[in-house]
C-alpha positions in Angstrom: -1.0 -230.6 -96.0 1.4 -227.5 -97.2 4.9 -227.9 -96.0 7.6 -225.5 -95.7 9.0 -226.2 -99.5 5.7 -225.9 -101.0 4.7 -222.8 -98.9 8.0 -220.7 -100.4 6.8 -221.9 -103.7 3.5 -220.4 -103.2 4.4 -217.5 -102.0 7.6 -217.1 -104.8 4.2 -217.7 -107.5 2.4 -214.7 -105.9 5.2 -212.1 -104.5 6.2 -210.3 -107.2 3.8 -207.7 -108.6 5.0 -204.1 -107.2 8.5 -202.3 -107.4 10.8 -204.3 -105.1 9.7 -207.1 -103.2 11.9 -209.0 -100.8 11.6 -212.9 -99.3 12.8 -213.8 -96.2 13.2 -216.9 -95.1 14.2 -218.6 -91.6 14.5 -222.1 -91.6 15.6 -222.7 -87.7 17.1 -225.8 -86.6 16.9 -228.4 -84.0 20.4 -227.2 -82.3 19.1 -223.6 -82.5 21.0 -222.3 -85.8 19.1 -221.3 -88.4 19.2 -220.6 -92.3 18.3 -217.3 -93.3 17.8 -216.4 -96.7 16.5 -213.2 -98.6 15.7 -212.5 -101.8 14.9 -209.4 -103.1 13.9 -208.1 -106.6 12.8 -205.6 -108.7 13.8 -203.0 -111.7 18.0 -201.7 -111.6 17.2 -198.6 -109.9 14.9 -199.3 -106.5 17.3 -202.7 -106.5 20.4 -200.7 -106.1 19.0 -197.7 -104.0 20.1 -199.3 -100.9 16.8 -198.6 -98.7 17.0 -202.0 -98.1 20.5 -204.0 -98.0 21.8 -207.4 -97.4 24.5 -207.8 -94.7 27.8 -207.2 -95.5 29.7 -210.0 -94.3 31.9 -213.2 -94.5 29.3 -215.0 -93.2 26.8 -214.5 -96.0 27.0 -215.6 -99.5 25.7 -212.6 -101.7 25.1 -212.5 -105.6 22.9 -210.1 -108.0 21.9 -211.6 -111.1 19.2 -210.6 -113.7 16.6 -212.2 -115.8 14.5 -210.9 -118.9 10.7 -211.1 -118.3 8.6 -213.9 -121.2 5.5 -211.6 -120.6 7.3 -208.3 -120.8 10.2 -208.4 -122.3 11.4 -205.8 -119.4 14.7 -206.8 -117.4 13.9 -208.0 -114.2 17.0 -207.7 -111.4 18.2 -209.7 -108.3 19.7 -209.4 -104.9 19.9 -212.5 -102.8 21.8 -213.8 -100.0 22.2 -216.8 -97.8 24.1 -217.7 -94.4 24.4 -220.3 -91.6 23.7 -217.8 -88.1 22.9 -218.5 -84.5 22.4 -216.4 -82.0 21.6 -213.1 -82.3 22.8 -210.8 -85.4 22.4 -207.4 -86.3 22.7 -207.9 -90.2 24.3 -204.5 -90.7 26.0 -203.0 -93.5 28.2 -200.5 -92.8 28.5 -199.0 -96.0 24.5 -198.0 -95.9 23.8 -196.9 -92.4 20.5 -195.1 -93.4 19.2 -198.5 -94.7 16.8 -200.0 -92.5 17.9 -202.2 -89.8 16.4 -206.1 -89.3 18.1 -207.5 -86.3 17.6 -211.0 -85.6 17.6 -213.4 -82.7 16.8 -217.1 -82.3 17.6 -219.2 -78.9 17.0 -222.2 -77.3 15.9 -223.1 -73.7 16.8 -226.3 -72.7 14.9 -228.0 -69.9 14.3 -231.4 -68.8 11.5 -232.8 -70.4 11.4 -229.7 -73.1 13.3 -227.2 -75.0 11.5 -224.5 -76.2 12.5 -222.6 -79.4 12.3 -218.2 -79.6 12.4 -216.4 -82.8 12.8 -212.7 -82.5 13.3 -210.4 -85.6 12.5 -206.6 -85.4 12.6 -204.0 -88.3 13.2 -200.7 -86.8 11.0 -198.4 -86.9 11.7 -194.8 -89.1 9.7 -192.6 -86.5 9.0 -190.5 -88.9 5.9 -188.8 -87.2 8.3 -187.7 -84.9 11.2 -186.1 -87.0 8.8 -185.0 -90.3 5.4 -185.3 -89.6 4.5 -184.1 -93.5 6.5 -187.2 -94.5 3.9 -189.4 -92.7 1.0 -187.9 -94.4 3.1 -188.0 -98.0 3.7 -191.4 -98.3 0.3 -192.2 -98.1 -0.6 -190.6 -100.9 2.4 -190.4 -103.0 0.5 -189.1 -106.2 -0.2 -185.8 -104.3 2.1 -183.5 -105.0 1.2 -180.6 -102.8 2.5 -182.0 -99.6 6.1 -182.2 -101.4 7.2 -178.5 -100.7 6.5 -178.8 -97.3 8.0 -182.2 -96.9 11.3 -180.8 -98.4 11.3 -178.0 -95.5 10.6 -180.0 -92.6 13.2 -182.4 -93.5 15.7 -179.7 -94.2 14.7 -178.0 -90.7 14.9 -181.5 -88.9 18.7 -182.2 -90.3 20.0 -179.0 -90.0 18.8 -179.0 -86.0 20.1 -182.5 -86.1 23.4 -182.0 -87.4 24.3 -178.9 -85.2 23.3 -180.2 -81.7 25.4 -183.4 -83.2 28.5 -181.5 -83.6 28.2 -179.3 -80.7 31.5 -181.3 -79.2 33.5 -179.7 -81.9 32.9 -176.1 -81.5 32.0 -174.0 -78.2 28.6 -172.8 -79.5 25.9 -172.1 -76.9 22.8 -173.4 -77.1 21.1 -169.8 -77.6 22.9 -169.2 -80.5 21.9 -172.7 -82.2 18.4 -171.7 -81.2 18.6 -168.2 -83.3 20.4 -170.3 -86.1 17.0 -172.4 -86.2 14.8 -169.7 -85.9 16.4 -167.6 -88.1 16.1 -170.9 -91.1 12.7 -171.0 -90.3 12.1 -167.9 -91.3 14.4 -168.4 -94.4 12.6 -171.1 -95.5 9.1 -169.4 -95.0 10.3 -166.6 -96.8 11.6 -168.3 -99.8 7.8 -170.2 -99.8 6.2 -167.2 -99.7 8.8 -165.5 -102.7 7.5 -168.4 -104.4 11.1 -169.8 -104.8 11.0 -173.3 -102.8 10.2 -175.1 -105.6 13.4 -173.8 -107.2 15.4 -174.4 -104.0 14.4 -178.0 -103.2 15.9 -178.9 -106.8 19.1 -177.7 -105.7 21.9 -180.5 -105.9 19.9 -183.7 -105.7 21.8 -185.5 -107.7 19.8 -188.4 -108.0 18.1 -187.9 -104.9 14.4 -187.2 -104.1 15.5 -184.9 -101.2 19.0 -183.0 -102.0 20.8 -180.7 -99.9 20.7 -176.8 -101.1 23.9 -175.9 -100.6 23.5 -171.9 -101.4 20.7 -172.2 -99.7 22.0 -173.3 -96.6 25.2 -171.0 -96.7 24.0 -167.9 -97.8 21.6 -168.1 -94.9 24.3 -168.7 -92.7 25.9 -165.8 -93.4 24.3 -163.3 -90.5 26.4 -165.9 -88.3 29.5 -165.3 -89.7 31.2 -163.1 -87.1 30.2 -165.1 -84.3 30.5 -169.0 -85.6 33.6 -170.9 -85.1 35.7 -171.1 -88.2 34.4 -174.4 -89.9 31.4 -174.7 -88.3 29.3 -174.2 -91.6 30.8 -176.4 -93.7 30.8 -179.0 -90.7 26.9 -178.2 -90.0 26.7 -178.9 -94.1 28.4 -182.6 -93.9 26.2 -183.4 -90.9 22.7 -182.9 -92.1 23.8 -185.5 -95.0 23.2 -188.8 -92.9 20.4 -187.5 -92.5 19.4 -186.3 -95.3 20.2 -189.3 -96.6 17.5 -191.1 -94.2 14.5 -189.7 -95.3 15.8 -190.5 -99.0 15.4 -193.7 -97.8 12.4 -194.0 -96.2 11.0 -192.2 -99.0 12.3 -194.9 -101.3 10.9 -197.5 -99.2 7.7 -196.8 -99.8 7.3 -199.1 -102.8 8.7 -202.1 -101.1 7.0 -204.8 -99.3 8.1 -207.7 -97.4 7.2 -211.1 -97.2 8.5 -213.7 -94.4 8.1 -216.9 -93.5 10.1 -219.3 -91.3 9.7 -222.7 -89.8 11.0 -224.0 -86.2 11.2 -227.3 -84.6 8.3 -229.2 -83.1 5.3 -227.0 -82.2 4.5 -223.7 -82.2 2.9 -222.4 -79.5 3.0 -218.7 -79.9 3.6 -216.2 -82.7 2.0 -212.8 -84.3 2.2 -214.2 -87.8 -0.1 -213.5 -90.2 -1.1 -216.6 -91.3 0.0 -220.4 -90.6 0.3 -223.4 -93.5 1.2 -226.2 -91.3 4.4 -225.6 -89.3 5.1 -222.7 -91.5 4.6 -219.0 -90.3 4.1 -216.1 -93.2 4.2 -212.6 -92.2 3.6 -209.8 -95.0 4.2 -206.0 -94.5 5.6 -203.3 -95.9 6.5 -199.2 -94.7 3.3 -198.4 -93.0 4.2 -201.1 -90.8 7.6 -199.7 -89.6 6.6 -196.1 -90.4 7.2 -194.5 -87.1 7.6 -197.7 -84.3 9.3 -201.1 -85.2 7.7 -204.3 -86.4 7.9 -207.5 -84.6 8.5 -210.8 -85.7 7.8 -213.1 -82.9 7.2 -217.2 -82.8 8.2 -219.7 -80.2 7.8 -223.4 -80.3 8.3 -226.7 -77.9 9.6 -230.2 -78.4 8.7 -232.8 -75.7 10.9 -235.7 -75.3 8.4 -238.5 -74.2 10.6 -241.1 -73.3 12.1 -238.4 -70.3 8.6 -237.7 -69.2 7.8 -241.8 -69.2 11.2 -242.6 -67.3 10.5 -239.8 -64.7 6.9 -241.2 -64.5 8.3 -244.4 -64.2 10.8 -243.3 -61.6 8.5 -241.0 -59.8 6.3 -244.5 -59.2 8.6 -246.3 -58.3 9.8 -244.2 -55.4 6.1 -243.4 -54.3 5.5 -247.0 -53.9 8.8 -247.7 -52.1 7.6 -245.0 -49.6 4.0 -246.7 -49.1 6.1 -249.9 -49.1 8.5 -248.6 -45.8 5.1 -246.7 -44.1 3.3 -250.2 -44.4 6.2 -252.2 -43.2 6.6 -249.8 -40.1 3.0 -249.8 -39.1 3.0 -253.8 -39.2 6.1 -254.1 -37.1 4.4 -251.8 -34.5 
């Protein structure tokens, strides 16, 4: 019988074999806290992209460290953390707010005979139908470069929309004019694919980046606006779209990581949508296509009985029933 030590060795043996793979596991307690740990690793660069980041906090004890392969010979890099919770917990950091979100909560419902134990752990969803459909399509075939142009365009048209109704507080710009401002990029941007000069465009200023912001691009077709924009508004429009910008670098980059979970909680479980089950330990495995557009759901519950309540009330229960047939037999003889 596989128990919860032997199961994170297993599954240690047989994780690592793509770009970054992460570990998670939740280790939950008989007073409802819970041990979480994760473990991610991986080459330099997809370790330190930050598409996927451990919490930032007092509460979690973080190191990187890095070990040389025996077979290869390649470097081989580490992120791990480790922290004491309860409750629930958002496990943000705020230096990487385009990283995906994994939001955690575990509680306890006490009753009388029972408490039953609730895991609940979501990782959000990128809904990336919904803001770049061509994105969707991409990353399922990431070899096929064709899609890449257009990828690059609806993401542009999707965070400059974005980051103009997001600073509409600033300026006094009606809504018709923002609508003329995205029309009019469409058409930039269908031009420049026609003129042959996307390709060129979509190189602009990545630094690093899969998807950069094209600067000239951007302002020079701003520049029929000029008259009638607010003084600022450009270069405000121009910071704005780099969240977001900065989101679809990070889907993109998460596209080569996969996830592996697997958590244990006291007495027996009764309900979860893991994967698969080694005794009293749950293991869920997934990776972006899970998460693409809507969010993945971890979900277990378990229940401990406490015998010796139920056998007291039983006990008690019998007691009273026959000192109720005692006083009814008692009365009928005395009448």
């Amino acid at each position: 019988m596989i128990n919860f030590k032997q199961a994170v060795i297993l599954i240690l043996c047989s994780l690592f074999i793509s770009c970054v793979e992460t570990l998670i596991t939740i280790n939950v307690l008989p007073d409802a806290r819970y041990r979480m740990s994760i473990v991610s690793k991986g080459d330099k660069e997809d370790i330190e992209n930050n598409d996927f980041t451990l919490p930032k906090s007092s509460e979690w004890s973080i190191k990187t460290f890095q070990e040389r392969d025996d077979e290869t010979g390649d470097m081989i890099f580490f992120s791990s953390g480790e922290s004491m919770l309860e409750g629930t917990n958002l496990l943000i950091n705020n230096d990487h707010h385009s990283a995906l979100r994994y939001p955690i909560s575990v509680k306890v419902n006490k009753g009388v005979f029972s408490d039953t134990y609730i895991l609940h752990q979501l990782f959000e969803g990128r809904q990336v139908a919904a803001k770049y459909p061509t994105l969707a399509l991409a990353l399922l075939e990431p070899s096929d470069e064709s899609k890449q142009i257009t990828v690059f365009t609806e993401v542009m048209l999707y965070c400059l929309k974005e980051s103009i109704n997001n600073i509409k507080l600033q300026f006094d710009v009606k809504n018709l004019l923002k609508e003329r401002i995205v029309n009019h990029f469409n058409g930039a941007f269908y031009k420049a694919g026609e003129d042959g000069n996307l390709k060129d465009i979509s190189q602009d200023n990545k630094n690093g980046n899969i998807i950069g912001l094209p600067e000239k691009f951007i302002r020079s077709n701003f520049k029929p606006f000029d008259e009638i924009l607010p003084l600022g508004f450009v270069d405000s429009s121009l910071i704005g779209m780099l969240p977001c910008i900065n989101e679809a670098n990070t889907t993109i980059n998460l596209n080569d990581d996969t996830f592996k979970l697997i958590s244990t909680l006291p007495g027996r479980v009764f309900m979860s949508n893991s994967d698969s089950i080694y005794n009293d330990t749950l293991l869920w495995s997934f990776d972006l296509k899970d998460f693409t557009n809507d969010s993945y759901t971890i979900e277990a519950a378990s229940i401990i009985y406490y015998p010796k309540k139920i056998q007291k009330a039983i006990l008690v229960g019998t007691i009273l029933i026959l000192f109720v047939l005692f006083l009814i037999a008692k009365r009928k003889a005395i009448l």
